[in-house]
N, C-alpha and C positions, 0 to 999 in steps of 0.2 A: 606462834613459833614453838614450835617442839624440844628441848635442849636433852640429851643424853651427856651429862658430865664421865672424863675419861672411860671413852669409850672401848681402848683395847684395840689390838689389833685389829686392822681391815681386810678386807680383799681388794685385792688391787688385780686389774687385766691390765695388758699394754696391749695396746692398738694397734691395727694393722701399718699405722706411720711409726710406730715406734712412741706413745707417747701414753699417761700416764690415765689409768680412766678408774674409778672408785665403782664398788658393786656395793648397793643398798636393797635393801629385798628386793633381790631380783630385776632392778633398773640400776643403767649404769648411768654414770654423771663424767665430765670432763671438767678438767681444771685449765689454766694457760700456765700455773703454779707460780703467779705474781704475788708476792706475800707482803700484805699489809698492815697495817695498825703499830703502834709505838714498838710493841715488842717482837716486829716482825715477821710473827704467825698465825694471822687471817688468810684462808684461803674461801673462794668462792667457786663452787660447783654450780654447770647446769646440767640438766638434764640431756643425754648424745641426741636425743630426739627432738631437740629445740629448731633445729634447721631442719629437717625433713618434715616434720608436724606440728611445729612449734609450741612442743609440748612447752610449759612455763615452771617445771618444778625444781625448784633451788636447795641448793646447803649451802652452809656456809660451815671452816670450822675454824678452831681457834685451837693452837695445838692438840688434844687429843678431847677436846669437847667436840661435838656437834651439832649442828644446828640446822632444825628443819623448817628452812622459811617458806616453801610452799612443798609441799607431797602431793601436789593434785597431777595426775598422768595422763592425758588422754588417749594411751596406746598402752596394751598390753606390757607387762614384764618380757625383758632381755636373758629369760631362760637358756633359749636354745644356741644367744654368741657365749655367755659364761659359760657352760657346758663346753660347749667346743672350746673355752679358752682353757680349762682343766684340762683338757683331754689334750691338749696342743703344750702341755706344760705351762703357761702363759699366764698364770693365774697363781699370785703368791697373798701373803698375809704379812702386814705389815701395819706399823706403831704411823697414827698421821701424822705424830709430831719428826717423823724421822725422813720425813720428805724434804725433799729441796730442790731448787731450779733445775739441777742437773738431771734431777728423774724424770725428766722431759724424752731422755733419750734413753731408748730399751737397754743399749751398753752399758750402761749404767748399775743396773737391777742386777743384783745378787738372786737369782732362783734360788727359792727354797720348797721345799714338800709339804702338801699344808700336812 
């Protein structure tokens, strides 16, 4: 497992449902953003390629740590939807610890310029 302690601002794309998706080099991850653990900020990420290729690569994070419990991919980097999600405006930076249920829903999201 890989750990990057406060890692700072993210990118975040929302998805074509309206719903909350994490950019890590180049691959995106989905959350359901059910928050666990005592202090109520464990999130788990999988990879958006899990259903269609069943790609298997995981995060997990715990407010603004992260954690890399598997980076293995077996499909290319998610270049060309990030791209288009900048280019669609769609694409902000954001603190992980500043998430919540509610960011499930695009209404939600304050756009900002990266």
């Amino acid at each position: 497992t890989q750990h990057v302690r406060n890692c700072g601002p993210q990118r975040f794309l929302i998805s074509r449902k309206g719903g909350t998706l994490l950019t890590i080099n180049n691959f995106i991850y989905r959350s359901n953003l059910k928050f666990f653990g005592k202090s109520n900020n464990i999130l788990y990420w999988e990879c958006v390629q899990n259903r269609s290729v069943k790609c298997r690569s995981r995060l997990k994070t715990i407010g603004d740590d992260l954690y890399v419990t598997n980076d293995v991919h077996n499909h290319m980097g998610d270049n060309k939807r990030i791209e288009a999600a900048r280019a669609a405006g769609m694409l902000i930076h954001k603190k992980l610890s500043s998430l919540t249920p509610a960011d499930k829903l695009q209404s939600n999201w304050k756009l900002e310029p990266e």
